[in-house]
N, C-alpha and C positions, 0 to 999 in steps of 0.2 A: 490624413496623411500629408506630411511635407516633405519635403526633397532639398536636398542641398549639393554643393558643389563638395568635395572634397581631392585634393591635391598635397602633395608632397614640396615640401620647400626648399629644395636642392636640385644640383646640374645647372645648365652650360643656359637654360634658357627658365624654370622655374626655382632657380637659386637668386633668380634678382628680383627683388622686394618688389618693383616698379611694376614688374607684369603681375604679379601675385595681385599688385592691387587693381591695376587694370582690370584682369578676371573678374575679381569681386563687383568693382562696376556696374561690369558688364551682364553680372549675374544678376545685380538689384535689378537691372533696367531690363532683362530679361523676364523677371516672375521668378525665378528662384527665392525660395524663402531660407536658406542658411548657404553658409561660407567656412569651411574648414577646412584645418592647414596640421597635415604631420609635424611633432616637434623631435628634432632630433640636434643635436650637438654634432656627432660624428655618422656620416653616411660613408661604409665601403665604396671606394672608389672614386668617391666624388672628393671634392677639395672644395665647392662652391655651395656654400649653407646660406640662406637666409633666416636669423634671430626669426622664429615666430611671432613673440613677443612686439618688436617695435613692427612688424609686416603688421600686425593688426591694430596697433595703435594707427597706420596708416591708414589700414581700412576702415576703423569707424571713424575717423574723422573726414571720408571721400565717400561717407556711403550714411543713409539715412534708418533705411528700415527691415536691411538682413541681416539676420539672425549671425552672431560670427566664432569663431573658437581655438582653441588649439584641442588635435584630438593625436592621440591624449599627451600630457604633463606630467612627468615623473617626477612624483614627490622626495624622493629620494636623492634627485639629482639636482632637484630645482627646490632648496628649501621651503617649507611650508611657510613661515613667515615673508620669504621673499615675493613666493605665488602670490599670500593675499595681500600684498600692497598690489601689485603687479594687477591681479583680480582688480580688485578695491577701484584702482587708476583705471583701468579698461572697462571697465561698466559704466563708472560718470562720464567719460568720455564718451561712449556711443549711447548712452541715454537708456541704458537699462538693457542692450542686444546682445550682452554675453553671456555663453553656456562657457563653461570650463570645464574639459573630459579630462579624466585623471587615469594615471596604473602607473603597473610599477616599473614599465621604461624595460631598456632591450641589454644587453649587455656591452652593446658597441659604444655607449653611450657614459657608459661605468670602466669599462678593464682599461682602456689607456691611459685615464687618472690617477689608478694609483685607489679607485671608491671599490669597498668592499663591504659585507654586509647584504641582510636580506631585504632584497627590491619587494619583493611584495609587501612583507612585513611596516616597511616606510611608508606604503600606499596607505596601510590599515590604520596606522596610527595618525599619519600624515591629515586623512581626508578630516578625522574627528579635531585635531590642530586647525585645521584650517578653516572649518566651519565655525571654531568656537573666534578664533582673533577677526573671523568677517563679522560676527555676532555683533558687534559692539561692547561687550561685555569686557572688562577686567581677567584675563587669562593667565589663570593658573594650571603649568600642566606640567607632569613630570611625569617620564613615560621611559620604556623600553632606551628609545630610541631620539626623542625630542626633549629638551627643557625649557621652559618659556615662563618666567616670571613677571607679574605688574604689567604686561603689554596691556593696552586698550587702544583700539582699531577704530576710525568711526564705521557704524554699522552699515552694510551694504548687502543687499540680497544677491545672491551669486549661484543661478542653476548647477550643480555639479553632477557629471553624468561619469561614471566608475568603468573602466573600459578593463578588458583581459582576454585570455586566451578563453576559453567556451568551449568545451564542458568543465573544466578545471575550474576550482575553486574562488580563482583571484579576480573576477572581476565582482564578488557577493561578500568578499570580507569585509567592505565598507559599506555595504548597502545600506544600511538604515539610516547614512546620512548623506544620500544621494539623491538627486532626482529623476534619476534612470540611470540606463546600463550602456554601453557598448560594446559589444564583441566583437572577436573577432575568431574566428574557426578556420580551421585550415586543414584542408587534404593535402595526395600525392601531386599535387600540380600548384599548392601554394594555397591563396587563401579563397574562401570558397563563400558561395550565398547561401544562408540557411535557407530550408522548406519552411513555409509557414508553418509547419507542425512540430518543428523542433525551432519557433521563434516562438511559439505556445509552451512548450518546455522550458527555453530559457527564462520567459516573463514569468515564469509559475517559479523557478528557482530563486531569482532574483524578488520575487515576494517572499517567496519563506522563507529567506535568508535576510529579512528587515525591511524593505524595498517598498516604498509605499505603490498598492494597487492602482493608483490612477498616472505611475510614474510615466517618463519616456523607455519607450525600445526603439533601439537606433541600430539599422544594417546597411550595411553595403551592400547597395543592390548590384553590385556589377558593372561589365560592359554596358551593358543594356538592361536598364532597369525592367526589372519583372510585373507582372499585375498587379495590381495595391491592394486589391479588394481581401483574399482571402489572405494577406498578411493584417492589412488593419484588423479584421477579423481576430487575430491570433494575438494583439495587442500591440503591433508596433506602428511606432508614429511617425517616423524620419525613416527616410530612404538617403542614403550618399551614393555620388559616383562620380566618375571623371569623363563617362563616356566612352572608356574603354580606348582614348587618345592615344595615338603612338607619338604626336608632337604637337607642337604649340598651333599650330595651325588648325588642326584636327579638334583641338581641346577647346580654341575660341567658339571653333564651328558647333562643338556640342553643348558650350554655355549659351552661345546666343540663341539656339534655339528654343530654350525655356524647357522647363521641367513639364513632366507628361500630365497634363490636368486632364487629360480627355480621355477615355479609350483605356482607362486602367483601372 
């Protein structure tokens, strides 16, 4: 099991790229093994965003050996050819420490543009673009939704982990060209921790839907991160969380104390 930081890149005090990187830091030099960062364009309420994109070019260039990402990247809103340069550049840069989480992005992030069209459907064809132009290969693709003639990319390996709402469909429409999942589930109170027995369900969906057997499952473990043992068990590999922080103060206090290696 590994464990990672995961945080939101907007508001009055993680909307400035400086502390995001700080965090991350803080997190290498604490034991944390990953580093991820929601991507959004437009957050209700907020006016203060930080590009994910250049936050983590930041981070791997101040940090050595965490794991780092954006979870997740809408292909839809974030061209696929743009993602794999952007990919491409942020994996040589930190030396091979990028995962890249993908789906199909939220509506807040679409309807004030003027973007219309189906967000899943750009994830589904998007992910299979985007693995072919990291390929190295000569991409030819004419699709629903994407055209891409004579590009050739230099080759770069690039983990991609296919994120969505759980039990719904959309984070298994690209599965066969992912290297795990990310869900996300949600009750009457917002978004919730699976049982390890319905993370043994999703890892069983997420294979029969293409998903290689030995992939990553990645949850949100919460406020407070729950037991490892009978989730490893049930197949999953990452654990995220923030610590359940109401502020900045609270959220350093929960990176520097390092992720639960004992007693889980």
């Amino acid at each position: 099991m590994r464990f990672a930081i995961y945080v939101p890149s907007f508001g009055s005090e993680l909307g400035d790229p400086s502390v995001l990187v700080s965090l991350a830091v803080e997190a290498e030099a604490s034991g944390w093994d990953g580093f991820f960062l929601w991507d959004h364009v437009v957050v209700p309420g907020e006016s203060v965003v930080s590009d994910v994109w250049v936050t983590l070019g930041a981070v791997a260039a101040r940090t050595s050996r965490i794991s780092l990402g954006p979870l997740v990247t809408s292909l839809g809103r974030r061209r696929p050819w743009k993602v794999a340069l952007e990919a491409s550049t942020l994996q040589r840069l930190s030396g091979g420490r990028l995962v890249l989480g993908v789906g199909a992005g939220v509506p807040q992030d679409y309807s004030p543009f003027g973007e219309r069209g189906s967000r899943a459907e750009a994830m589904s064809e998007g992910v299979e673009l985007l693995r072919a132009l990291l390929s190295g290969a000569e991409v030819e693709h004419h699709g629903a939704l994407f055209d891409v003639s004579g590009v050739r990319f230099a080759p770069v390996e690039v983990p991609i982990w296919v994120g969505g709402i759980w039990p719904r469909s959309t984070p298994f429409r690209a599965a066969e060209h992912a290297a795990g999942v990310v869900p996300a589930t949600f009750g009457p109170e917002g978004l919730v921790v699976l049982s390890p027995a319905d993370a043994a369900r999703l890892k069983a969906d997420f294979v029969a839907s293409g998903g290689p057997a030995d992939g990553d499952v990645v949850l949100w473990g919460g406020s407070a991160l729950p037991e490892a043992g009978a989730y490893e068990a049930a197949g999953v590999t990452w654990m995220l969380s923030d610590g359940g922080a109401r502020g900045l103060d609270e959220l350093r206090a929960f990176v520097a104390a390092g992720p639960p290696r004992s007693g889980v």
